[in-house]
TISEMAR-506650 format. One record per residue (C-alpha): x, y, z; residue in three letters. Coordinates in steps of 0.1 Angstrom, whole numbers. Layout:
BEGIN
<site><x>X</x><y>Y</y><z>Z</z><loti>ALA</loti></site>
...
//
This chain:
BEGIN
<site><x>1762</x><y>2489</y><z>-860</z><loti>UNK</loti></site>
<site><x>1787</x><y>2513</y><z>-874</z><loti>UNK</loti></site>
<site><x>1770</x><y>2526</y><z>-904</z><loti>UNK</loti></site>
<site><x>1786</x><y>2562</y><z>-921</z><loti>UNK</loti></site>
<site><x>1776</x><y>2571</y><z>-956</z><loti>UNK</loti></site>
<site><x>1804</x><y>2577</y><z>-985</z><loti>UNK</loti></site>
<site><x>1815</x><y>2610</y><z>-994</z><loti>UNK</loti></site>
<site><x>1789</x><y>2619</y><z>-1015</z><loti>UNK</loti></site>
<site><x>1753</x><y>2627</y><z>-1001</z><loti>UNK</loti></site>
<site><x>1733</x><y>2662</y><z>-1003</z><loti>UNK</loti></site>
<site><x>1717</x><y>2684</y><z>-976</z><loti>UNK</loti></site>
<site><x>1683</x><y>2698</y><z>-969</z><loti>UNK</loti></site>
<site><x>1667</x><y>2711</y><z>-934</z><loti>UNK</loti></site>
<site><x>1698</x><y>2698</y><z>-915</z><loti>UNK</loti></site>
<site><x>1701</x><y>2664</y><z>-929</z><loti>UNK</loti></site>
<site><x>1722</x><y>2650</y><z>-953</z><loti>UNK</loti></site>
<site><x>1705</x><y>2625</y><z>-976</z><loti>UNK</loti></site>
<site><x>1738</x><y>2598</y><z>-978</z><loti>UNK</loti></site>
<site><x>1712</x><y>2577</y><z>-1003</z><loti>UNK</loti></site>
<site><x>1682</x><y>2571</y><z>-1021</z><loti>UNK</loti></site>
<site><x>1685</x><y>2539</y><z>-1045</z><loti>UNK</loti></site>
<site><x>1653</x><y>2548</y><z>-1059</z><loti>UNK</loti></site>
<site><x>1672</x><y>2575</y><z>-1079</z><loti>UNK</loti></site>
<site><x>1699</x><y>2545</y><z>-1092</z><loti>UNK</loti></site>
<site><x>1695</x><y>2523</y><z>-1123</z><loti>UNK</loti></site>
<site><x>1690</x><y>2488</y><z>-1112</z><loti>UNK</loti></site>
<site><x>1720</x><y>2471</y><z>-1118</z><loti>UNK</loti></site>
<site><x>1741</x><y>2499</y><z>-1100</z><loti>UNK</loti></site>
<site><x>1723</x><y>2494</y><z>-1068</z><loti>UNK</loti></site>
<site><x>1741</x><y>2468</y><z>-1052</z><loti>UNK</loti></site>
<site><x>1772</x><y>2490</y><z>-1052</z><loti>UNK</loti></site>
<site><x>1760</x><y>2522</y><z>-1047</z><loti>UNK</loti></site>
<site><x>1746</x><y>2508</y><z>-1013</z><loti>UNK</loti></site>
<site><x>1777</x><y>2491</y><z>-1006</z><loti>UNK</loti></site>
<site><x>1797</x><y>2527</y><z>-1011</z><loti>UNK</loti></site>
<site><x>1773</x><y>2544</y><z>-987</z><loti>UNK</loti></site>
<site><x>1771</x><y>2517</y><z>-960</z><loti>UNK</loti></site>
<site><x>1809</x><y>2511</y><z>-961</z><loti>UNK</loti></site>
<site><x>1834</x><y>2528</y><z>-942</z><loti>UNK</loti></site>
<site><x>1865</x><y>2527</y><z>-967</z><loti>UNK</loti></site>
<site><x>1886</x><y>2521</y><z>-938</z><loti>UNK</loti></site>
<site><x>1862</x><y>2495</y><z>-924</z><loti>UNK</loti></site>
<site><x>1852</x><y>2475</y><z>-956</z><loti>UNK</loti></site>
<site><x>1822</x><y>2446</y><z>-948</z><loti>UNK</loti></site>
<site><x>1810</x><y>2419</y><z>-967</z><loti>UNK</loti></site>
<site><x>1774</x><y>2426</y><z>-976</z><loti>UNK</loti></site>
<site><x>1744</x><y>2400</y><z>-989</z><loti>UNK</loti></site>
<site><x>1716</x><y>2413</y><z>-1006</z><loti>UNK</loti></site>
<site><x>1681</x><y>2392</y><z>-1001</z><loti>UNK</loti></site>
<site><x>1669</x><y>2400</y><z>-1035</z><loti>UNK</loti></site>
<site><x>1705</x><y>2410</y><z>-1051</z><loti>UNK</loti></site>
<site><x>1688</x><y>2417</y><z>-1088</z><loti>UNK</loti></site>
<site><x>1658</x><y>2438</y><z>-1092</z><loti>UNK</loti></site>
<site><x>1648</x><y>2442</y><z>-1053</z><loti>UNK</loti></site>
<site><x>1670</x><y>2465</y><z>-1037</z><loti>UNK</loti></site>
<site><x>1655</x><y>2496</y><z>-1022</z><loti>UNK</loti></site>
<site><x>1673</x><y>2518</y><z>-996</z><loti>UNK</loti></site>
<site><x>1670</x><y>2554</y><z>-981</z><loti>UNK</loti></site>
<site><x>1700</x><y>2562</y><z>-957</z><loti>UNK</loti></site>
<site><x>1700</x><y>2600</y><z>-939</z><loti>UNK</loti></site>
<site><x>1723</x><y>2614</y><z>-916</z><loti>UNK</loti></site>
<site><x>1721</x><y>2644</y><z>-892</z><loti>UNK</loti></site>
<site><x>1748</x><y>2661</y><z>-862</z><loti>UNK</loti></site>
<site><x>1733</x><y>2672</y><z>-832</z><loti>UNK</loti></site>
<site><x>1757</x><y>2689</y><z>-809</z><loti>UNK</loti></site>
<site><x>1783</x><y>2672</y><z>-825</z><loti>UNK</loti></site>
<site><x>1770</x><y>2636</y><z>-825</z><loti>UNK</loti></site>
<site><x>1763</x><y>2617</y><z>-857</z><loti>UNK</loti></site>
<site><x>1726</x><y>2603</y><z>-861</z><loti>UNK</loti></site>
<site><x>1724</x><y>2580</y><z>-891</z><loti>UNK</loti></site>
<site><x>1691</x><y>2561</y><z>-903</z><loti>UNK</loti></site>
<site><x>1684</x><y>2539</y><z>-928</z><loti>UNK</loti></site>
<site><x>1652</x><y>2518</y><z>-943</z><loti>UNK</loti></site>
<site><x>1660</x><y>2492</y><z>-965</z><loti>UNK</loti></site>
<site><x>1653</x><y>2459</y><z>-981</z><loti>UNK</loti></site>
<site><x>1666</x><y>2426</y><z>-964</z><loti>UNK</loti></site>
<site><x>1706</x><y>2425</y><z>-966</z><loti>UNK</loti></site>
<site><x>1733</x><y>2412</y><z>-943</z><loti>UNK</loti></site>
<site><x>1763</x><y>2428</y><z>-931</z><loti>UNK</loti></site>
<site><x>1793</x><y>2407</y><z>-925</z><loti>UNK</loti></site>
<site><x>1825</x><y>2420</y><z>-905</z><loti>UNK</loti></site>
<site><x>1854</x><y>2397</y><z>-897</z><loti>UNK</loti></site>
<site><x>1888</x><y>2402</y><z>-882</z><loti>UNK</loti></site>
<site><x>1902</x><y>2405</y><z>-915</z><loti>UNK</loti></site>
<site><x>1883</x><y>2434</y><z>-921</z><loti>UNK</loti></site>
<site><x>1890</x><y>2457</y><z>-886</z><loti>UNK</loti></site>
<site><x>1927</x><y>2444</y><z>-884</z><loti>UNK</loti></site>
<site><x>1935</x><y>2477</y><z>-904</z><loti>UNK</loti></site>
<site><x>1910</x><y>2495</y><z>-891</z><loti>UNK</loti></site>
<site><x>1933</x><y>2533</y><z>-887</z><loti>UNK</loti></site>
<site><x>1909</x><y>2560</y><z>-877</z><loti>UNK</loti></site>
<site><x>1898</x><y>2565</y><z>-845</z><loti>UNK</loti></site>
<site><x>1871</x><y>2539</y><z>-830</z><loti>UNK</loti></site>
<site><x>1833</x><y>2547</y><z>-823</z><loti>UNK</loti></site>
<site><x>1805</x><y>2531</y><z>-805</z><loti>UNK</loti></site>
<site><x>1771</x><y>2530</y><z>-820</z><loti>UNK</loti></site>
<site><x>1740</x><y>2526</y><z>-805</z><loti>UNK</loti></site>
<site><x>1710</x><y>2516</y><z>-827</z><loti>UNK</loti></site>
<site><x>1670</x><y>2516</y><z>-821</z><loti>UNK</loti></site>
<site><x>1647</x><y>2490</y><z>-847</z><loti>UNK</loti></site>
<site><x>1619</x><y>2508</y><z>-854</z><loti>UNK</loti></site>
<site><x>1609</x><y>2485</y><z>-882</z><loti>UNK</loti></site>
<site><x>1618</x><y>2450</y><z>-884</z><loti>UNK</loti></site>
<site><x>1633</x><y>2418</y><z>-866</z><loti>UNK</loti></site>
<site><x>1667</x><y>2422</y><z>-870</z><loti>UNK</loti></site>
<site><x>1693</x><y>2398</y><z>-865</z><loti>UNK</loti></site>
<site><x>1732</x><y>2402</y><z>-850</z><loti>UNK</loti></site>
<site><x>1759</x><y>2378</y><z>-841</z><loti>UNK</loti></site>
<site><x>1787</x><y>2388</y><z>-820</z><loti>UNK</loti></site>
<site><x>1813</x><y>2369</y><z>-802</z><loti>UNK</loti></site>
<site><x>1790</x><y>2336</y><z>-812</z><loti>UNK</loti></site>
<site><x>1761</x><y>2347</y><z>-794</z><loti>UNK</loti></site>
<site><x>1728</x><y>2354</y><z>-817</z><loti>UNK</loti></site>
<site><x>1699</x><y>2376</y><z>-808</z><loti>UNK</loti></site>
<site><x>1669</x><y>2391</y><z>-822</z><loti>UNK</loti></site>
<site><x>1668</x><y>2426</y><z>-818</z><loti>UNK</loti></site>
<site><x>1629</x><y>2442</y><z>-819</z><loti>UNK</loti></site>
<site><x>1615</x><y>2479</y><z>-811</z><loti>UNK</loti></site>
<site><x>1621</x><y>2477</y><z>-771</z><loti>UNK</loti></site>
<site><x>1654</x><y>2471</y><z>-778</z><loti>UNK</loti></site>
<site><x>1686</x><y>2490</y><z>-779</z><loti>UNK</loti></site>
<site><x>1714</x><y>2474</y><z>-798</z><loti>UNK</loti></site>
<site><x>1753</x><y>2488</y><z>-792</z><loti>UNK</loti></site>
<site><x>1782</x><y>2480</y><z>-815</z><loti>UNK</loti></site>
<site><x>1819</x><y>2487</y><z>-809</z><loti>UNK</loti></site>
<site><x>1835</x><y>2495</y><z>-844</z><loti>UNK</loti></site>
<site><x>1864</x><y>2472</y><z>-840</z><loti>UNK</loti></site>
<site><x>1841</x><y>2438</y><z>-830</z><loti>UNK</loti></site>
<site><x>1834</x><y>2413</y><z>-855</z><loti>UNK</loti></site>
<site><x>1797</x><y>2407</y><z>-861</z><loti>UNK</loti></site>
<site><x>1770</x><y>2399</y><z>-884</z><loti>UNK</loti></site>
<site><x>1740</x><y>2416</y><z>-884</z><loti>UNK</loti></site>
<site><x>1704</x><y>2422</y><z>-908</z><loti>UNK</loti></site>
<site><x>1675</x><y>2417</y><z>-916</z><loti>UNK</loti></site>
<site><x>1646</x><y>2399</y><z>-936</z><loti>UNK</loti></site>
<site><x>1623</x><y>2424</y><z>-958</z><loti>UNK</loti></site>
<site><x>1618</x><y>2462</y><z>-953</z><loti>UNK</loti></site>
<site><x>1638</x><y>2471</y><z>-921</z><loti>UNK</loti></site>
<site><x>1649</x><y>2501</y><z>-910</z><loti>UNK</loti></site>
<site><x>1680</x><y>2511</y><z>-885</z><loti>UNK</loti></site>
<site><x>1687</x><y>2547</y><z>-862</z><loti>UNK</loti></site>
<site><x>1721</x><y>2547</y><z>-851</z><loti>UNK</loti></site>
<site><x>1738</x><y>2572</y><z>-826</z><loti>UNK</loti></site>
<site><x>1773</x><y>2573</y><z>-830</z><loti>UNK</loti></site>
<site><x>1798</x><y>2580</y><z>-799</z><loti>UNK</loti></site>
<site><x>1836</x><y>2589</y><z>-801</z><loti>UNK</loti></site>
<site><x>1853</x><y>2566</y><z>-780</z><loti>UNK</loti></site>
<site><x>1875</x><y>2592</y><z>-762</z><loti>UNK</loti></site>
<site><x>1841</x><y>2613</y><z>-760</z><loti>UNK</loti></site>
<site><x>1818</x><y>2582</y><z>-744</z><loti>UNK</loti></site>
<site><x>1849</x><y>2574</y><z>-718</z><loti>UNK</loti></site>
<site><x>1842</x><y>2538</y><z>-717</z><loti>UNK</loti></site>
<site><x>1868</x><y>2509</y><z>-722</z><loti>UNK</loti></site>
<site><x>1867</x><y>2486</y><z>-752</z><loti>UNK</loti></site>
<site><x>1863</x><y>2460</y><z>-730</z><loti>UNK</loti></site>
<site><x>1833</x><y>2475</y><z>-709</z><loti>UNK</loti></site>
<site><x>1815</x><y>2481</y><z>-744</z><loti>UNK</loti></site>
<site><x>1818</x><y>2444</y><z>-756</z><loti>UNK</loti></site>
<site><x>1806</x><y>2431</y><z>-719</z><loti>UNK</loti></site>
<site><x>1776</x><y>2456</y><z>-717</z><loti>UNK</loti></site>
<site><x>1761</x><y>2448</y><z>-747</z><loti>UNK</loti></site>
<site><x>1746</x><y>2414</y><z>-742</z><loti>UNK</loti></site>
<site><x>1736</x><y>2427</y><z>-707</z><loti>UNK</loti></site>
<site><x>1719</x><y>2458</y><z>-715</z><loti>UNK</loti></site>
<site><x>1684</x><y>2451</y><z>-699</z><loti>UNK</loti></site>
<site><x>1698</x><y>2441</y><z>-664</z><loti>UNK</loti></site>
<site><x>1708</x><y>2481</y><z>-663</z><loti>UNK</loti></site>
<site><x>1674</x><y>2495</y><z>-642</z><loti>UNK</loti></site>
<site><x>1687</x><y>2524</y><z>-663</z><loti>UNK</loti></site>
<site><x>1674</x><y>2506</y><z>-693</z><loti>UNK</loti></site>
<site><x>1640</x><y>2517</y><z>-697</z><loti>UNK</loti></site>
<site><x>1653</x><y>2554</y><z>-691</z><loti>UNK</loti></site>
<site><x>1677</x><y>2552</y><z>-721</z><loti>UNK</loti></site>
<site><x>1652</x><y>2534</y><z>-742</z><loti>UNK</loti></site>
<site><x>1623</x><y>2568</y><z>-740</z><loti>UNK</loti></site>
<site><x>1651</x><y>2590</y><z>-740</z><loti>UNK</loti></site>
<site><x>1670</x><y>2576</y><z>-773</z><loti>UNK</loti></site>
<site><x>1632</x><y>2572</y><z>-788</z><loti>UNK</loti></site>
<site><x>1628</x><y>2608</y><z>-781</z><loti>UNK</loti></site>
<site><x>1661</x><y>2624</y><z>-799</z><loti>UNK</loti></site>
<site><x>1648</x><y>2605</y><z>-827</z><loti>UNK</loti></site>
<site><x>1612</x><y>2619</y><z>-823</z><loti>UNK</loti></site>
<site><x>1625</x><y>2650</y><z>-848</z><loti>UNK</loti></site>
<site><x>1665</x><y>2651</y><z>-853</z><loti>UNK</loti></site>
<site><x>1661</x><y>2678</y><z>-876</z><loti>UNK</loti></site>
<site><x>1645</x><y>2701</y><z>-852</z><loti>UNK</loti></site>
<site><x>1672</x><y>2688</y><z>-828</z><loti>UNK</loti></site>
<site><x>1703</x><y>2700</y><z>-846</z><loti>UNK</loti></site>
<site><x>1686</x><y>2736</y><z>-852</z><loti>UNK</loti></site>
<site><x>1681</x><y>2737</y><z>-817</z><loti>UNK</loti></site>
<site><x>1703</x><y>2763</y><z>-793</z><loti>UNK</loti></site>
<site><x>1705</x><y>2734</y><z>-767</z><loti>UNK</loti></site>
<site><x>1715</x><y>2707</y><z>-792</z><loti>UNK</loti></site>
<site><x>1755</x><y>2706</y><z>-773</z><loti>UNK</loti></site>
<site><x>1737</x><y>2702</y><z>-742</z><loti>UNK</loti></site>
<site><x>1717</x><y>2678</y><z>-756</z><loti>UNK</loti></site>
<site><x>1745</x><y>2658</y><z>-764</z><loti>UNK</loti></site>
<site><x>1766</x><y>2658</y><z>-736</z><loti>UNK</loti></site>
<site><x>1733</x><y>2646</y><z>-718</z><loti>UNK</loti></site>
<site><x>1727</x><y>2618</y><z>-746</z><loti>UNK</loti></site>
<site><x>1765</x><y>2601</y><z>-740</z><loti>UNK</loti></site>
<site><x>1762</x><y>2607</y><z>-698</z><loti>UNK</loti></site>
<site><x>1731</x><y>2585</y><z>-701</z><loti>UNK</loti></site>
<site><x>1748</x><y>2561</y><z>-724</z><loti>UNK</loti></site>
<site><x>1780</x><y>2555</y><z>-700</z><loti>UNK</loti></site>
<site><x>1757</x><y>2551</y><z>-674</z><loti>UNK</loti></site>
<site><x>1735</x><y>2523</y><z>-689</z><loti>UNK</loti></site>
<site><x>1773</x><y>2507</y><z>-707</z><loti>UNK</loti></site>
<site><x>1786</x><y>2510</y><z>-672</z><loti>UNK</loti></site>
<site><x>1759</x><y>2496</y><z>-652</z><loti>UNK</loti></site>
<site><x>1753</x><y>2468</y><z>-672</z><loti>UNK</loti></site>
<site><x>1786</x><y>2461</y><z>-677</z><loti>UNK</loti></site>
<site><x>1795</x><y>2462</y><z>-642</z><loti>UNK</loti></site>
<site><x>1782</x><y>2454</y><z>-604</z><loti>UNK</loti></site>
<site><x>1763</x><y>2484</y><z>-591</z><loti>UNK</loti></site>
<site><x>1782</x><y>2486</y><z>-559</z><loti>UNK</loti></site>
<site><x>1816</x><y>2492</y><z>-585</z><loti>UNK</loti></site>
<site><x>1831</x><y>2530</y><z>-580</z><loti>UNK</loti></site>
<site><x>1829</x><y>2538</y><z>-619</z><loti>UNK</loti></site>
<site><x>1790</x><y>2526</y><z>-624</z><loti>UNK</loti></site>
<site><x>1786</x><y>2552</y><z>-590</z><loti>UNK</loti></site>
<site><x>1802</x><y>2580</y><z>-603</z><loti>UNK</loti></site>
<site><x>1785</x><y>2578</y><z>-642</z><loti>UNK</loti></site>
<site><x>1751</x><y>2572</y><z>-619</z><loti>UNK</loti></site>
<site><x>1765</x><y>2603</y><z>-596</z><loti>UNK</loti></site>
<site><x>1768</x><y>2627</y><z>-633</z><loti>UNK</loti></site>
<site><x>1739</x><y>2616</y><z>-647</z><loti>UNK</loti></site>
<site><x>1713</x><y>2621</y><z>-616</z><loti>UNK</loti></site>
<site><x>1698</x><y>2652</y><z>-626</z><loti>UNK</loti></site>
<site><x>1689</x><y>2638</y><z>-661</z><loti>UNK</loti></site>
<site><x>1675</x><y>2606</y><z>-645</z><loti>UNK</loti></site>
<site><x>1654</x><y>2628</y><z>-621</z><loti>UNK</loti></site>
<site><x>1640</x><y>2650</y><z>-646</z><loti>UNK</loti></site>
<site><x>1632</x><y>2627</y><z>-667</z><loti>UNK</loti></site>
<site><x>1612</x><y>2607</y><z>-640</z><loti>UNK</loti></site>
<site><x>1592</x><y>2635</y><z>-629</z><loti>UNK</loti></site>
<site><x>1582</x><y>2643</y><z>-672</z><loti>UNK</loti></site>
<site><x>1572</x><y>2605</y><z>-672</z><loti>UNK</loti></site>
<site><x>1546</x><y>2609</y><z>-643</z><loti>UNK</loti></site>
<site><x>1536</x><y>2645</y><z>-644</z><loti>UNK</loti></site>
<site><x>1497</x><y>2632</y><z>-644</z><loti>UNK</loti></site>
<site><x>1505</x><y>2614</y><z>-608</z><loti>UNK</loti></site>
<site><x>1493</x><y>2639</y><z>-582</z><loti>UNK</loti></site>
<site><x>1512</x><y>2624</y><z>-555</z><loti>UNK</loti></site>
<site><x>1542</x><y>2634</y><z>-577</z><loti>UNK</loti></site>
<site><x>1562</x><y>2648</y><z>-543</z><loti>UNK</loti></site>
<site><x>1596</x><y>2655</y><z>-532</z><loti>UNK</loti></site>
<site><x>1595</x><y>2625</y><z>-512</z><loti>UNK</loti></site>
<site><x>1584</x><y>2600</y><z>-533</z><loti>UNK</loti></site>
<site><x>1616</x><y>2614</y><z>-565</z><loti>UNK</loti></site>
<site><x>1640</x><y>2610</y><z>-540</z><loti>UNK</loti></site>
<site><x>1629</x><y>2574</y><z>-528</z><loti>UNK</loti></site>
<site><x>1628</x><y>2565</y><z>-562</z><loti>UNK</loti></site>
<site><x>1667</x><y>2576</y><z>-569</z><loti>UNK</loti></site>
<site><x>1680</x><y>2567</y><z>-532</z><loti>UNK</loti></site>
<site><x>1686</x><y>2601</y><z>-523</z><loti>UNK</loti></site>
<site><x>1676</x><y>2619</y><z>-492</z><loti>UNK</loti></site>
<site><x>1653</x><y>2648</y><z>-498</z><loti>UNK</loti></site>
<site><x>1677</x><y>2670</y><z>-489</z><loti>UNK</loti></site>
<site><x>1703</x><y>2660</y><z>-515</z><loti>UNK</loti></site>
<site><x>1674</x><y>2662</y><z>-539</z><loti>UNK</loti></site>
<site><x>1671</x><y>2699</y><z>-536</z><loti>UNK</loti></site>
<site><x>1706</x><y>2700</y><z>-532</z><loti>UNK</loti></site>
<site><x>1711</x><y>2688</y><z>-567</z><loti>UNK</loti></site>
<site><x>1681</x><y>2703</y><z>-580</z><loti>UNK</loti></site>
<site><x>1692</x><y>2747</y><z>-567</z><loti>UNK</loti></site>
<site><x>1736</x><y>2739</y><z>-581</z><loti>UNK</loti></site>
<site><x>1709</x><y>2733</y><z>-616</z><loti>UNK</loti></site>
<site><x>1690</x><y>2765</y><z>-605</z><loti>UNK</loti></site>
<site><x>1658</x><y>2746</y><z>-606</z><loti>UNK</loti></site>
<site><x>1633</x><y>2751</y><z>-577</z><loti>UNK</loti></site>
<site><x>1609</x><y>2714</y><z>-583</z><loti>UNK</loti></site>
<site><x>1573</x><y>2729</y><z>-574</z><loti>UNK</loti></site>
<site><x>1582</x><y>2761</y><z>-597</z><loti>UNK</loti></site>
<site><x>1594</x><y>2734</y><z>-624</z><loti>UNK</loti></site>
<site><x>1567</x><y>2708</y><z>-622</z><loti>UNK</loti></site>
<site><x>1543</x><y>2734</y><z>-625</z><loti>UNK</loti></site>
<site><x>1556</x><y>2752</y><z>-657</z><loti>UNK</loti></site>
<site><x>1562</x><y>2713</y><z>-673</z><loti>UNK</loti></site>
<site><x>1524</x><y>2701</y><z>-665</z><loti>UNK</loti></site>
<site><x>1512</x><y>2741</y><z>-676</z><loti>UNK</loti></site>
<site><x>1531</x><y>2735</y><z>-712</z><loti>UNK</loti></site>
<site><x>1521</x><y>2697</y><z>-712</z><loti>UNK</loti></site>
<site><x>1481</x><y>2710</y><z>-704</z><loti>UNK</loti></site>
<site><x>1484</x><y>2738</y><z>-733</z><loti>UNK</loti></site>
<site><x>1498</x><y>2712</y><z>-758</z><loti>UNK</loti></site>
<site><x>1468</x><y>2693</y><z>-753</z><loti>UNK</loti></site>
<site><x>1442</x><y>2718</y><z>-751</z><loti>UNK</loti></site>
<site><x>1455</x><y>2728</y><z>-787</z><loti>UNK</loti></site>
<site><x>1458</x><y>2692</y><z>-801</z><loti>UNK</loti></site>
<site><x>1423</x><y>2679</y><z>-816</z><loti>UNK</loti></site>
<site><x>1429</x><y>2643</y><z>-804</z><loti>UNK</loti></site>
<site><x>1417</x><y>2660</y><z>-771</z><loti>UNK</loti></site>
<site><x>1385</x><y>2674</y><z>-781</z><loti>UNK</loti></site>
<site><x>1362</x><y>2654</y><z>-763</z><loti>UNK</loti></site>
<site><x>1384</x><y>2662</y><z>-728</z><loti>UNK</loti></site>
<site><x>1368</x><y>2689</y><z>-708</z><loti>UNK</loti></site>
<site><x>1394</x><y>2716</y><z>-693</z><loti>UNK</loti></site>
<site><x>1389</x><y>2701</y><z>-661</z><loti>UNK</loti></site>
<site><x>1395</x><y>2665</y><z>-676</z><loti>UNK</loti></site>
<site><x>1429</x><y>2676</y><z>-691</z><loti>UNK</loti></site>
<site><x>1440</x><y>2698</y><z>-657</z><loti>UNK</loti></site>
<site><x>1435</x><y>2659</y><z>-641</z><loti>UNK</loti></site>
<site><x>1456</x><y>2645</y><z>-668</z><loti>UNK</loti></site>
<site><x>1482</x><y>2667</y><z>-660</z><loti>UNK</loti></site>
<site><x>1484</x><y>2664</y><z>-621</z><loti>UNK</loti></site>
<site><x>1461</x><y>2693</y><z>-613</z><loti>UNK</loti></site>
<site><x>1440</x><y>2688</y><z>-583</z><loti>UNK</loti></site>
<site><x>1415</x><y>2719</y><z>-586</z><loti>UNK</loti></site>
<site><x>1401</x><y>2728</y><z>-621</z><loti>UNK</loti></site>
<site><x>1401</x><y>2768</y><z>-604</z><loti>UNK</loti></site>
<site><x>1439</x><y>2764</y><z>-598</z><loti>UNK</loti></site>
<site><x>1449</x><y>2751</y><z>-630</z><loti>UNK</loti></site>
<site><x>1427</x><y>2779</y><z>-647</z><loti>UNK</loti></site>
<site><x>1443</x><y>2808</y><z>-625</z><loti>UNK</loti></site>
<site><x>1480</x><y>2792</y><z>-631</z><loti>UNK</loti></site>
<site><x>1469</x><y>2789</y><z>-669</z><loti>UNK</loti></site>
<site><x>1460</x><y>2828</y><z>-673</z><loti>UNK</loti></site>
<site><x>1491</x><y>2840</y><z>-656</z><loti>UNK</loti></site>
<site><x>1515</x><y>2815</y><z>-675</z><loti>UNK</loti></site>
<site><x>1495</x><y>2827</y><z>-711</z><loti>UNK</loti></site>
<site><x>1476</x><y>2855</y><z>-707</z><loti>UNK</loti></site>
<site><x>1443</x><y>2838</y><z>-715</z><loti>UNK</loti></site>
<site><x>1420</x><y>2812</y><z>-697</z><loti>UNK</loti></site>
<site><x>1422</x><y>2777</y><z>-709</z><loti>UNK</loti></site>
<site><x>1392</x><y>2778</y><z>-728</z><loti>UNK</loti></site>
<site><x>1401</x><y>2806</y><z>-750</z><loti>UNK</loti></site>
<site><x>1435</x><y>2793</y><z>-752</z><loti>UNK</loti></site>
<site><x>1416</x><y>2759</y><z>-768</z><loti>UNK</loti></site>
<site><x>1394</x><y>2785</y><z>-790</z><loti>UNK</loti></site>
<site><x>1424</x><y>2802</y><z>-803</z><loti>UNK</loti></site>
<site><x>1444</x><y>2768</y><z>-813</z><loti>UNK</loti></site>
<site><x>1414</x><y>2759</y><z>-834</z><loti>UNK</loti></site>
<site><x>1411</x><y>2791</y><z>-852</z><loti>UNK</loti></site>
<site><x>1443</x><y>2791</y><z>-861</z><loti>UNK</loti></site>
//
């Protein structure tokens, strides 16, 4: 759902805290959450579950490379948006796109109902009547997309959205969403945050498009077309343990011929057995320094992370870091 705090909110580490109720008398809760929810240009009609003393709510908002990332964890409410309230709607339209991570929410759009969990992904247009909420604590990460920026029709939008797990870009979307919320914060400091962003709303169009449309249709080829290299990256991270992780088997996996794999792969500058070596060598040193590993051997995490031969990882190790993975593991723990 659309949600954008009120004008007020303050700043710390990159993220602007729109609201905490716990700093608000009682009575002044209702409306102080109604303020920061609201858009003033798209008012709602909003229900509170326990209206009088049991209103809690913590809303935050951060920009990453120019898109806004708004969360919020609150008590049970519903939000209610009519045709009344978008007919003078007069700033330009956005598109959010929401994660659950706590809570069975509930939406209603265009007469259709769902239940919306974790594994789901949940996209609003701003102008589309709806109802949507939840029972008890909840909490809500929203993604917001310019409409000129995202390049999608209204009308794409409103079809995609029921259809959103017949994309086979789906599950791709899902991990990749999860993982911009993994630490926004760090995100928006980040000198590839723009990049980050423009990646983000590719993979969007792709999974509006394709769900939205046959796969066979010229615009779901050319958003798959932009949004390849992403989609293969992305695939080889997800199964850099697999040791049969080849050339072969990435490019049967995104119909491509091998050759317009490495095609794609040297315009991006990236040689693949250079780059899946440095992404398992980082992936091996991250767990050889994380103590939820400690009862791996070295040769047990080289496995883990597509090494064949214990010797190899080691020599690869020592000329990545300049220390064998054993020290490398003595060092982490001594700080």
């Amino acid at each position: 759902m659309s949600l954008l705090g009120g004008s007020g909110g303050s700043s710390l580490g990159g993220v602007v805290l729109l609201l905490d109720l716990s700093t608000v008398a009682p009575r002044e809760r209702a409306e102080a959450f109604r303020h920061a929810l609201t858009d003033s240009l798209v008012p709602n009609d909003i229900a509170h579950e326990e209206p009088e003393t049991g209103i809690h709510a913590r809303m935050e908002l951060w920009s990453v490379g120019g898109l806004d990332l708004f969360s919020t964890r609150n008590s049970g409410f519903e939000v209610r948006r009519g045709e009344r309230h978008v007919r003078h709607h007069r700033s330009r339209p956005v598109v959010s796109v929401s994660l659950q991570p706590r809570g069975t929410h509930r939406a209603e759009v265009a007469g259709r109902r769902n239940l919306l969990g974790q594994d789901d992904i949940c996209v609003f247009h701003e102008l589309s009547p709806r109802t949507y909420g939840w029972s008890g604590d909840g909490s809500s990460q929203s993604i917001m997309f310019d409409m000129d920026r995202l390049g999608v029709p209204v009308e794409t939008v409103v079809g995609a959205a029921p259809h959103l797990r017949a994309s086979p870009m789906y599950d791709l979307v899902l991990n990749h969403l999860r993982g911009v919320w993994r630490d926004p914060g760090r995100l928006a400091a980040d000198p590839g945050a723009e990049a980050l962003a423009t990646a983000t709303t590719g993979l969007v169009r792709a999974l509006l498009l394709s769900a939205a449309l046959s796969d066979d249709s010229p615009a779901v080829r050319s958003a798959l077309d932009e949004t390849l290299l992403t989609r293969v990256l992305a695939y080889a991270r997800r199964h850099l343990a697999d040791r049969d992780l080849t050339p072969e088997r990435i490019a049967q996996e995104h119909a491509v011929s091998v050759r317009a794999l490495y095609l794609l792969l040297n315009d991006a500058g990236i040689s693949l057995e250079q780059w899946l070596i440095t992404e398992r060598l980082a992936r091996a040193r991250q767990m050889l320094a994380a103590s939820r590993y400690d009862r791996l051997t070295v040769a047990a995490v080289a496995a883990r992370c597509g090494f064949s031969s214990p010797s190899h990882f080691s020599r690869r190790f020592r000329a990545a870091y300049g220390s064998s993975p054993g020290d490398w593991r003595r060092l982490s723990r001594s700080g």
